[in-house]
N, C-alpha and C positions, 0 to 999 in steps of 0.2 A: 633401615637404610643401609643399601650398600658401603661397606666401609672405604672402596675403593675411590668411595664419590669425595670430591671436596666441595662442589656445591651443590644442591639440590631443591627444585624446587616444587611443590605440590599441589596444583590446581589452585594458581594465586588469581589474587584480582583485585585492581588498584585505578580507583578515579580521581581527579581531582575534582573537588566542587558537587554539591546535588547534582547539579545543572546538566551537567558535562556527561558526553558517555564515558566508558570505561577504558581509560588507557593499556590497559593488563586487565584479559579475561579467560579466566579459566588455566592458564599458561604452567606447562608443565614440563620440566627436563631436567638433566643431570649434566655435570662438566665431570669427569675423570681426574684423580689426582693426577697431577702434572702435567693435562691436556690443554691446548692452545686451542679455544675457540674464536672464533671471528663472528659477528653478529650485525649483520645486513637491513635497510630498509627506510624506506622515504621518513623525512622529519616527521616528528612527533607520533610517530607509531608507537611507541615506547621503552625505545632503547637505552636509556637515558634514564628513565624512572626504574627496567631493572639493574641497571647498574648502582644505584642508590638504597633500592632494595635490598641487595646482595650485602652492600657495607653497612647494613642499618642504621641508612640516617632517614629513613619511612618507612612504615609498616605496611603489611596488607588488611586490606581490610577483609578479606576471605583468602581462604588457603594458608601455606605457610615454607617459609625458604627455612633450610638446612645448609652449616658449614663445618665442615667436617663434624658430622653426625648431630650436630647438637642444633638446635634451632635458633635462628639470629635474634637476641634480642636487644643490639645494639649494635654501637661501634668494634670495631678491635683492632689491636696490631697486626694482628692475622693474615688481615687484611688491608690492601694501602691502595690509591684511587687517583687517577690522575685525570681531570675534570676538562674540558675542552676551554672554561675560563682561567685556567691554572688555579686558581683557590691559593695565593701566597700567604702571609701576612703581610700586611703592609709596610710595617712596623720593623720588620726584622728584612736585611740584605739579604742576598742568593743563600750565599753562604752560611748563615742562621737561619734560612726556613732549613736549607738542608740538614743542616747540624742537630737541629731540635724533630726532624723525624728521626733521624738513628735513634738520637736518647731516647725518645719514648718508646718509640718500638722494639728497641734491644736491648736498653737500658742499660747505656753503654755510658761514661763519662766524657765531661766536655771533652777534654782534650782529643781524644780518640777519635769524637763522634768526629770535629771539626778537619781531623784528618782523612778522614772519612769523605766528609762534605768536601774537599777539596778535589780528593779523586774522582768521584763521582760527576762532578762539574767539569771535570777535565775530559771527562767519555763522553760527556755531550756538549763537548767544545765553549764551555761557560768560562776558563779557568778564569779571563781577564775582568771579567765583570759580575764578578764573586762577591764583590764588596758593595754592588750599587744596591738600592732598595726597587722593588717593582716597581714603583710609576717611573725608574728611570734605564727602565729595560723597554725592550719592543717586545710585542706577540710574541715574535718566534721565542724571545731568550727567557720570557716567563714563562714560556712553554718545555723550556727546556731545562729550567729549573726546577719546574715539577717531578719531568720527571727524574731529574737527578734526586731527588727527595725520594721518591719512590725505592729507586732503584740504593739509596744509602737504610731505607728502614729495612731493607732484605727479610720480607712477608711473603706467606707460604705463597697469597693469594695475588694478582695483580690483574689491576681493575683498569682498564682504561677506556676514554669517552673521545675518539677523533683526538688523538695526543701531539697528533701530525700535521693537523690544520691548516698551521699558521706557520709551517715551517720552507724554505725556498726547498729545493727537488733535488739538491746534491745532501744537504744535512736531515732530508726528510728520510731516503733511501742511506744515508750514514745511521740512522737511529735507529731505522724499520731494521737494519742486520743486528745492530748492537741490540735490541732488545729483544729479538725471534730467538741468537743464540745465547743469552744468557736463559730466557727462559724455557729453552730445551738442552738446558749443560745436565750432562748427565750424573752431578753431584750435587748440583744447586738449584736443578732445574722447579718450577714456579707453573700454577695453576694460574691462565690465564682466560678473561674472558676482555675481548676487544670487537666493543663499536667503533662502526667507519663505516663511510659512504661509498670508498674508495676499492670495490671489485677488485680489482687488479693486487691492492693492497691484502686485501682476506686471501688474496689466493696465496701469495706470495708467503706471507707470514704461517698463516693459519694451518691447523692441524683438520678442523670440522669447520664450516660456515652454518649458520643458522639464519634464516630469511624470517624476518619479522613483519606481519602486517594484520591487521583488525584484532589487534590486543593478545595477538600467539602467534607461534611459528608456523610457518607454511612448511 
């Protein structure tokens, strides 16, 4: 494997169900370290399954993905994912999911992380509602808590599934800048692979776009 690559993928192939055809077939490509891809294509073509692919929380059932060199066989810090349903805990405020990504993935102490977790919610305009728990946030602000989480664990790799969705058109294009230039800083800069619907989105952000349809790229 090129060691330039940070992810890599080799003639994968992934179904759910006997039943079902194959969501991911045959599907093969490389992202560049610190390259921003965008990834295009009607629901349920597969965008989605390799995005979870990528973070190892599924396997393939033929082929095999590569992250930075080594082959996935699981979770990591590495790598952080910001999911179209936000994935919070429920259990814990904004400001504790954020706090407990930095700790894990930097291994940083409470104190720090949660100063951390505060700036962070501050860049994607969360500061005031830091303290609530998800069910008493709306779409967009669970949305936005994600990705402040994301953006507090500081992961080579950054994964996102339609991050933007659920957000109004002034904080959606607020985020789409704050996120393109952080992950093209040229000291911090971040391997990115982003699913969206949203054309005009891929072009804007993205470095390559990739058109996904009958289980590979066009």
């Amino acid at each position: 494997m090129d060691m330039c690559e940070a992810i890599r993928a080799d003639n994968v192939s992934y179904r759910y169900g006997r039943e079902s055809g194959p969501t991911l077939s045959g599907l093969s490509f490389s992202v560049k370290k610190g390259g921003f891809t965008a990834i295009l294509g009607h629901s349920g073509c597969g965008k989605s399954t390799l995005l979870s692919l990528v973070m190892g929380l599924i396997f393939p059932q033929s082929g095999e993905i590569f992250v930075n060199g080594a082959p996935v066989l699981g979770g990591g810090t590495d790598r952080a994912i910001v999911f179209q349903d936000c994935s919070l805990f429920p259990w814990m405020t904004a400001r504790e999911n954020v706090a407990f990504g930095a700790m894990e993935a930097r291994r940083l102490p409470k104190a720090q992380a949660r100063m951390i977790a505060d700036m962070t919610l501050d860049m994607v305009g969360l500061c005031a509602g830091k303290e609530k728990y998800p069910s008493e946030l709306s779409g967009g602000m669970r949305q936005r808590a994600a990705i402040a989480r994301l953006l507090a664990m500081d992961s080579d790799i950054w994964l996102f599934d339609e991050p933007f969705s659920a957000l109004d058109p002034d904080m959606r294009r607020s985020l789409q800048t704050l996120t393109a230039d952080m992950a093209k800083d040229k000291t911090t800069g971040k391997t990115v692979l982003f699913v969206t619907h949203n054309i005009d989105e891929a072009i804007m952000m993205s470095e390559r776009i990739l058109f996904m349809d009958g289980g590979g790229f066009t």
